[in-house]
C-alpha beads as a LAMMPS data file, in Angstrom:
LAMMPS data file: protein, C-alpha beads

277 atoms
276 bonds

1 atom types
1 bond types

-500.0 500.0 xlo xhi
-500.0 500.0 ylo yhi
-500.0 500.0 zlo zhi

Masses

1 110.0

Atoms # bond

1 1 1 0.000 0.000 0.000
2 1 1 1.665 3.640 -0.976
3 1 1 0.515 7.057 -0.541
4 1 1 1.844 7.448 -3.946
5 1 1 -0.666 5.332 -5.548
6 1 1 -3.585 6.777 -3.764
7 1 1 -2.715 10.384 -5.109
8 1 1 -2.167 8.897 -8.712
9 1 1 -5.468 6.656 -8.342
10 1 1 -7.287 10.385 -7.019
11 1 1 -5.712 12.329 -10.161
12 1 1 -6.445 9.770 -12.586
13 1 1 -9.641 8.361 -11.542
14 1 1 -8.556 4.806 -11.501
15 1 1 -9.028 2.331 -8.917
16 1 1 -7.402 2.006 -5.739
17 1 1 -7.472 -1.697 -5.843
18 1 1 -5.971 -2.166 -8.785
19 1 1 -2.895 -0.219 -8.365
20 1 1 -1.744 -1.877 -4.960
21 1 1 -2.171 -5.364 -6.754
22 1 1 -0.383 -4.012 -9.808
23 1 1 2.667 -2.921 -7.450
24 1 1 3.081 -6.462 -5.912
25 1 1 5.320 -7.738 -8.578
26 1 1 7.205 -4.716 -8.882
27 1 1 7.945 -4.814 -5.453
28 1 1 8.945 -8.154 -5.388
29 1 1 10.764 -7.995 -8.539
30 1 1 12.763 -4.827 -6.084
31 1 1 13.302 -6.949 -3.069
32 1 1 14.763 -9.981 -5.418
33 1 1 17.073 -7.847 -7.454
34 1 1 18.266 -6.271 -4.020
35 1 1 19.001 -9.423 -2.571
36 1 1 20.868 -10.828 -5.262
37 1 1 22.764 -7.628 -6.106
38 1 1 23.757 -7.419 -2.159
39 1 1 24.472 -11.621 -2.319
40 1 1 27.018 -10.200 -5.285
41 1 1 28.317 -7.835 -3.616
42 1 1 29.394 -9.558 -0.523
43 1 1 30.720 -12.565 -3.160
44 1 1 33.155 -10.558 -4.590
45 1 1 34.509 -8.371 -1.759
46 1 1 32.927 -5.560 -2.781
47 1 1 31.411 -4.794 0.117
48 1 1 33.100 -6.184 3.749
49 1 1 30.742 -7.487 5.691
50 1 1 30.668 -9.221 8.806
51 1 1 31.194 -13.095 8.956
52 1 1 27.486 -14.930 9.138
53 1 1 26.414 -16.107 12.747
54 1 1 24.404 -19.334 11.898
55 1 1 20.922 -18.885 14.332
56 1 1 19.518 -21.909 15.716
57 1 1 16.029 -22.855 14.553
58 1 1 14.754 -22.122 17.690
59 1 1 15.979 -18.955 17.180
60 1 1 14.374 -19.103 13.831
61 1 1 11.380 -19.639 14.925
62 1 1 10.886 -17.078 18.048
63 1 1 11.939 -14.276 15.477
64 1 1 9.344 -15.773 12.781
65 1 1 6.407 -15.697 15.254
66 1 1 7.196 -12.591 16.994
67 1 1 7.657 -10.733 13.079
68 1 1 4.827 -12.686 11.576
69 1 1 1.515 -10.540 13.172
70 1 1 3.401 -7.292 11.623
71 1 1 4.309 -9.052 8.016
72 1 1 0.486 -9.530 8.083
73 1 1 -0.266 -5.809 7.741
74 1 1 0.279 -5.345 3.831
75 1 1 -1.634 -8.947 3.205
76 1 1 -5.189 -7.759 6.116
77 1 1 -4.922 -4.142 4.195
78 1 1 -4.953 -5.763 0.089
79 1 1 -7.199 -9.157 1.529
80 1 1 -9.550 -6.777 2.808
81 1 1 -9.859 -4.632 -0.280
82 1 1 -9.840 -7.164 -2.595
83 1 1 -13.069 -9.497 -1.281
84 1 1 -14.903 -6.492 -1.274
85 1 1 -15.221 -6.192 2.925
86 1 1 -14.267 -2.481 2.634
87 1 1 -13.525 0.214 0.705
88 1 1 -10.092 2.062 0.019
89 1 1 -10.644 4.762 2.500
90 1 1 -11.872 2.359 5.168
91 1 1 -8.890 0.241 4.531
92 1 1 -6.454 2.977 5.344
93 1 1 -8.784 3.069 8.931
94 1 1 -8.548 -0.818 9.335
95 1 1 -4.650 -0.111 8.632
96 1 1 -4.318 1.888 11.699
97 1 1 -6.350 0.230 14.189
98 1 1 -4.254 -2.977 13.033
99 1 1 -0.768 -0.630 13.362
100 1 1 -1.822 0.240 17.463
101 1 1 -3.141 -3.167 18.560
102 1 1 0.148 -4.613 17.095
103 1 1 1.840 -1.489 18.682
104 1 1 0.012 -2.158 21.988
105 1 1 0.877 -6.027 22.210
106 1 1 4.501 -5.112 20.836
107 1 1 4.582 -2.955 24.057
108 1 1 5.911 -0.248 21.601
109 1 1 3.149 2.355 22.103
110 1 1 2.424 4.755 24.944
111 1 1 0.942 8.279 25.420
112 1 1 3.912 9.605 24.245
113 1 1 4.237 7.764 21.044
114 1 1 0.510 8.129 20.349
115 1 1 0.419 12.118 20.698
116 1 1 3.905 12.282 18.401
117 1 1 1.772 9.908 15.910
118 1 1 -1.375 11.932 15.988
119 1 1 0.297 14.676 15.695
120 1 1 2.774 13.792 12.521
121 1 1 -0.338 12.336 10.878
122 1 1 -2.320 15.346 11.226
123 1 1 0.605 17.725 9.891
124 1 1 1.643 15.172 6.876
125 1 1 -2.210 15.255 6.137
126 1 1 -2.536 18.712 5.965
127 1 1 0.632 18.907 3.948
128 1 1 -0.471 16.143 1.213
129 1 1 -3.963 18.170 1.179
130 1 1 -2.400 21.344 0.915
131 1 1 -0.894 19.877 -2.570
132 1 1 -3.173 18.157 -3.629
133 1 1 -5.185 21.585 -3.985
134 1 1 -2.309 23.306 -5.605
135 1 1 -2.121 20.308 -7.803
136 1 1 -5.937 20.103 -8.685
137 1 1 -5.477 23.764 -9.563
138 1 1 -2.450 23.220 -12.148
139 1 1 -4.379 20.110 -13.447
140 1 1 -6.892 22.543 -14.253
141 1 1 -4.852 25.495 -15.846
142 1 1 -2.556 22.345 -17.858
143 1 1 -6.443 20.742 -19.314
144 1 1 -7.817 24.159 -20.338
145 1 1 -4.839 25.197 -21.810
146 1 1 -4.484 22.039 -23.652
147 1 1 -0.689 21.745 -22.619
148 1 1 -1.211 17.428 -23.251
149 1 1 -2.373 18.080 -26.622
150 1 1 0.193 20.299 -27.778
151 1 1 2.705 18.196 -26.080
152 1 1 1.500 14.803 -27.873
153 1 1 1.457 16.912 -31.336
154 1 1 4.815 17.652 -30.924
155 1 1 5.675 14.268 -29.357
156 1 1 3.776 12.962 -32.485
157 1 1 5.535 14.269 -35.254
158 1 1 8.670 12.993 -33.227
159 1 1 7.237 9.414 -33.228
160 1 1 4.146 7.679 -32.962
161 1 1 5.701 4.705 -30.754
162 1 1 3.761 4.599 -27.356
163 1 1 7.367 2.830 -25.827
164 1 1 9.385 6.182 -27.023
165 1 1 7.104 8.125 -25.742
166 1 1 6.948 6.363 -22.118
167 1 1 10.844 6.434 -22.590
168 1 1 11.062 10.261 -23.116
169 1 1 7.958 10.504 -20.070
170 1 1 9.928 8.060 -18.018
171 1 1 13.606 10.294 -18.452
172 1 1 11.823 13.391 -17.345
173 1 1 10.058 11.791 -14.257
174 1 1 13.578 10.812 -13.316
175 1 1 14.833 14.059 -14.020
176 1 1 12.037 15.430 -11.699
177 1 1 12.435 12.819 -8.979
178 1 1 16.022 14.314 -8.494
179 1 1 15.028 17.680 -7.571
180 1 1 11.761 17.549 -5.841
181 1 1 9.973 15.530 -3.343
182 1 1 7.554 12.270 -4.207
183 1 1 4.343 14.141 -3.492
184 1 1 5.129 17.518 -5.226
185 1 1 6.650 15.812 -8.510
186 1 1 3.628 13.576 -9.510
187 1 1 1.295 16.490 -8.366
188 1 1 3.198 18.202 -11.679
189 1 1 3.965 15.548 -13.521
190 1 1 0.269 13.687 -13.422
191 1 1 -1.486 16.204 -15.134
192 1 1 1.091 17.213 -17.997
193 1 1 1.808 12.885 -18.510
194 1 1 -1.094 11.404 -17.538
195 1 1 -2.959 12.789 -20.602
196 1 1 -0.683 12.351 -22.879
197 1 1 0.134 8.549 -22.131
198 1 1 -3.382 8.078 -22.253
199 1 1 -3.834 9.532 -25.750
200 1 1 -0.622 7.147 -27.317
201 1 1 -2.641 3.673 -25.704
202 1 1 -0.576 3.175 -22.243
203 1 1 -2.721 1.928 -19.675
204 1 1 -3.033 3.874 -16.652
205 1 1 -2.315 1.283 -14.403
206 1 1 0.601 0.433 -16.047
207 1 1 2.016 3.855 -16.183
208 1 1 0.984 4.383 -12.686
209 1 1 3.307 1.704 -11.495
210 1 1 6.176 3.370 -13.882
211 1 1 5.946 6.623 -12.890
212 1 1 6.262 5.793 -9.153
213 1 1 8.991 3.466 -9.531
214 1 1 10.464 6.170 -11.760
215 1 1 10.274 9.148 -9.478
216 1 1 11.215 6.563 -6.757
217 1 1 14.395 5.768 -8.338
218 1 1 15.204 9.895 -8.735
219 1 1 15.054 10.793 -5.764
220 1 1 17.915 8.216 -4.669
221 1 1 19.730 9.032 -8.016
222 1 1 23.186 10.887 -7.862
223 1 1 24.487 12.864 -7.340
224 1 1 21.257 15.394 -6.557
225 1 1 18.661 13.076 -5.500
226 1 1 17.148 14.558 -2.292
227 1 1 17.140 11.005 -0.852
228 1 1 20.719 10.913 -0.669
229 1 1 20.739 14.371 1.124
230 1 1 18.393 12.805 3.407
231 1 1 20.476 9.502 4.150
232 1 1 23.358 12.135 4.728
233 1 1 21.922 13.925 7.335
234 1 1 20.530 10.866 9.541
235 1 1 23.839 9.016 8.996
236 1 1 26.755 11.623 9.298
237 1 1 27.699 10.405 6.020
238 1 1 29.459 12.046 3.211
239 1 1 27.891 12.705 0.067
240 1 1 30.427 10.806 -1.810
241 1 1 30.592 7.683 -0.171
242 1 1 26.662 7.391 -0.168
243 1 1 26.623 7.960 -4.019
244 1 1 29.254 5.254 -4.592
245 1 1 27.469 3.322 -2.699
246 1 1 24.508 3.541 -4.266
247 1 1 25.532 3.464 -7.861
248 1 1 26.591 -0.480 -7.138
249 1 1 22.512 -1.025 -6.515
250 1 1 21.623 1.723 -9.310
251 1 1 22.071 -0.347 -12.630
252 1 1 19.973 -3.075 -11.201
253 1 1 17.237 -0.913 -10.386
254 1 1 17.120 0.428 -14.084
255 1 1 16.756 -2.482 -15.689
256 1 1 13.878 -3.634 -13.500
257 1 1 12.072 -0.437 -14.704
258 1 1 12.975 -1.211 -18.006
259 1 1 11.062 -4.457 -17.819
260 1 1 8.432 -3.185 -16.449
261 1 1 8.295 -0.295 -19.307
262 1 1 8.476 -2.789 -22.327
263 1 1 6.127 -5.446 -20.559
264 1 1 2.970 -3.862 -19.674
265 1 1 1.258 -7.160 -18.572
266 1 1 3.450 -7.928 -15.968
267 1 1 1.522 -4.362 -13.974
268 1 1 -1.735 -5.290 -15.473
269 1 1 -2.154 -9.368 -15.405
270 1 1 -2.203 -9.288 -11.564
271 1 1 -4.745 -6.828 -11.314
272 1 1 -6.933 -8.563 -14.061
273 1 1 -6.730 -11.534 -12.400
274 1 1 -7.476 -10.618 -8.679
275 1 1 -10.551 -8.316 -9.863
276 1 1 -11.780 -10.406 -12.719
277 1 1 -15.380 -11.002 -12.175

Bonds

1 1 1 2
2 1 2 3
3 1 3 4
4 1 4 5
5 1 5 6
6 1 6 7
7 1 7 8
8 1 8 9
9 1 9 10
10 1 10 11
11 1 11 12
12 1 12 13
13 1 13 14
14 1 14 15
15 1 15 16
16 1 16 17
17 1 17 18
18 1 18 19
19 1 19 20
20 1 20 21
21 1 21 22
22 1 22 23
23 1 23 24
24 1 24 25
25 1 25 26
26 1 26 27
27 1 27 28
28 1 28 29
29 1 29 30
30 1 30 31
31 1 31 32
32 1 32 33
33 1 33 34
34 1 34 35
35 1 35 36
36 1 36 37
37 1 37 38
38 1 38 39
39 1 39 40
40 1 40 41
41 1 41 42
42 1 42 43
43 1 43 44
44 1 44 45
45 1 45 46
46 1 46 47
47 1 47 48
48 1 48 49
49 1 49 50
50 1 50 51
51 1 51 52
52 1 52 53
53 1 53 54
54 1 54 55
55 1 55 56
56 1 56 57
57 1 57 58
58 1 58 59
59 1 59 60
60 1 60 61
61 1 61 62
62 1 62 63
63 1 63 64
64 1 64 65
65 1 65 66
66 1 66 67
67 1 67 68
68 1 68 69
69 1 69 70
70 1 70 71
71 1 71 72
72 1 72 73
73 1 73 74
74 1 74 75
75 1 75 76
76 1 76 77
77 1 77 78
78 1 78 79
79 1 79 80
80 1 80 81
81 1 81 82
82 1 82 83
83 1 83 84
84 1 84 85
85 1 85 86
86 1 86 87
87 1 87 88
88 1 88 89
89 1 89 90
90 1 90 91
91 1 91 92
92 1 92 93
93 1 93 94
94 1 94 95
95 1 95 96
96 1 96 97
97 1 97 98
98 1 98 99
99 1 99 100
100 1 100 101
101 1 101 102
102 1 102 103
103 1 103 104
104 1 104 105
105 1 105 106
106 1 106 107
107 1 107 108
108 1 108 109
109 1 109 110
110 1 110 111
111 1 111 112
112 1 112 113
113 1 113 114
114 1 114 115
115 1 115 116
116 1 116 117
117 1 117 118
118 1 118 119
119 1 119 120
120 1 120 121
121 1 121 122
122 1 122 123
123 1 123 124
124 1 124 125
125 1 125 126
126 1 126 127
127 1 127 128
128 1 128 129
129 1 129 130
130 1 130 131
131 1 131 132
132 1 132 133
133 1 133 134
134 1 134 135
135 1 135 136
136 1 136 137
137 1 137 138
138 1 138 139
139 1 139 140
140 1 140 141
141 1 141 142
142 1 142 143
143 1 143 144
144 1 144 145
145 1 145 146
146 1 146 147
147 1 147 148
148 1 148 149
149 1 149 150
150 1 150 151
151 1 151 152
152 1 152 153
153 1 153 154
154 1 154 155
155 1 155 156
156 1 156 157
157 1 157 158
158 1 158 159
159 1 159 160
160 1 160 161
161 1 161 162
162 1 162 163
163 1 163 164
164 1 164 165
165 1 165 166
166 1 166 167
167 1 167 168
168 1 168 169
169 1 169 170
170 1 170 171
171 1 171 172
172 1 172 173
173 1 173 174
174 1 174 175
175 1 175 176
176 1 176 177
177 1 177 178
178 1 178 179
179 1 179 180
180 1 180 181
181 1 181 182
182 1 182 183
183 1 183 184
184 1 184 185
185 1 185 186
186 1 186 187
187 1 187 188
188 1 188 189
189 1 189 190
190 1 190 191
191 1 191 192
192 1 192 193
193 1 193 194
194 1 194 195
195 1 195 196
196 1 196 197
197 1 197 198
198 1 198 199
199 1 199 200
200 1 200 201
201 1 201 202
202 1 202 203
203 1 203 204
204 1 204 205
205 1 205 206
206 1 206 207
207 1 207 208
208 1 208 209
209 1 209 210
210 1 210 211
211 1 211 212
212 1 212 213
213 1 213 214
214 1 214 215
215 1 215 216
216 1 216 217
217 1 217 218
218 1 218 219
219 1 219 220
220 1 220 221
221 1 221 222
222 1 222 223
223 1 223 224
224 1 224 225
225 1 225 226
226 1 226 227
227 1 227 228
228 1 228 229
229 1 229 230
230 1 230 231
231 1 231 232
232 1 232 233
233 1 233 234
234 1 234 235
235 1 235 236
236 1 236 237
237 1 237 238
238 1 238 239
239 1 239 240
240 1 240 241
241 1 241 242
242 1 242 243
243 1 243 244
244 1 244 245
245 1 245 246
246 1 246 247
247 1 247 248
248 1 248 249
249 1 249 250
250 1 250 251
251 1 251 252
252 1 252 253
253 1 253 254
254 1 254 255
255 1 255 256
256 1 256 257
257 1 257 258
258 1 258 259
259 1 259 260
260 1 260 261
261 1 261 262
262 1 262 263
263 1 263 264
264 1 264 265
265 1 265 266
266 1 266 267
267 1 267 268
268 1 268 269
269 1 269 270
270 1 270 271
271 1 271 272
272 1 272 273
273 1 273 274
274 1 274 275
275 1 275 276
276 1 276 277
């Protein structure tokens, strides 16, 4: 589940639903390529790490059980959804209640905690809404001043292939990712893309699950991505050492969003078979 997709899903008027099923494969497609690009990594010496402590099963086990209620979270929130038991917004509230009785039993959760976690809701709410109005409001000024249209007639006489197009949309999400927050970016870049993706053939849900990945990936791309700045600051690290480090995960993470640019089904054959009535 992603904030990310609930803004696109608002802006585009597609379904909730379908977008957090479309980003399961993506995400494990993510975690795989992570795990075997950090299983290289220690291979070859590239990276030191620490010798492996074998656990005992026992161990194993307690860690399994103890980790297994909060695992559960992603699968109540898209079970829920999916039979039909509640809606999109109530799943967000069934998301919560689940977060503080696992919170509660966790013994992770007091007054404190709960005030510092109304309280950062309640501002990062405001915020989103706050943009989401100034978005609504450029959405508005790019449709009436048919910015799409004059952008996919000069697209057009460029080329008429829908995967050059996504290419060229794709570069200038990253670009965008780099320099501006998650949020902000697709607020701008939904309403001057959407449209015109829509008008070469690319399904929405498809594109939805590229342009997220894509502005994911910018915002972690050196040597400006404001991710990195971010990682800097909570780490006392130097900007240099977290970009070389991160270009030895960046390759990987392209060619996962090429695959998922040239193979549309693998975003929408989930979807259409979860939902299919």
């Amino acid at each position: 589940p992603s904030i990310m997709f609930i803004i696109y899903a608002v802006m585009m008027n597609v379904s909730v639903g379908h977008l957090f099923v479309a980003g399961v494969l993506p995400g494990l497609a993510m975690a795989a390529v992570l795990l075997a690009n950090n299983y290289v990594l220690a291979k070859t010496g590239w990276e030191k790490v620490p010798p492996p402590r074998r656990s005992s099963w026992a161990e194993i086990r307690r860690a399994f059980w103890r980790g297994l209620p909060a695992l559960l979270t992603p699968v109540v929130i898209l079970r829920s959804m999916i039979t039909g038991l509640v809606t999109p917004t109530e799943a967000s509230v069934l998301a919560v209640l689940y977060a503080l009785l696992l919170g509660l039993l966790y013994g992770e959760i007091n007054w404190t905690s709960l005030r510092e976690a109304f309280t950062g809701t309640a501002r990062t709410t405001a915020l989103i809404m706050f943009l989401t109005g100034i978005g609504s409001v450029m959405s508005f000024v790019i449709t009436s001043e048919q910015v799409a249209e004059q952008l996919a007639r000069s697209l057009g006489g460029m080329t008429d292939n829908k995967y050059a197009i996504l290419c060229l949309v794709t570069l200038a999400l990253l670009v965008l990712g780099c320099f501006m927050e998650t949020v902000p970016a697709m607020l701008i870049g939904i309403p001057l893309f959407g449209p015109l993706v829509m008008k070469f053939g690319i399904d929405p849900i498809h594109f939805g699950v590229v342009l997220t990945y894509a502005l994911l990936l910018g915002i972690v791309h050196p040597p400006v991505g404001l991710g990195l700045f971010a990682v800097c600051a909570v780490t006392r690290l130097k900007l240099e050492a977290v970009t070389v480090a991160t270009m030895r995960f960046y390759p990987a993470f392209i060619v996962v969003l090429l695959i998922y640019m040239f193979f549309p089904a693998l975003s929408t054959w989930l979807p259409s078979v979860v939902f299919a009535k």
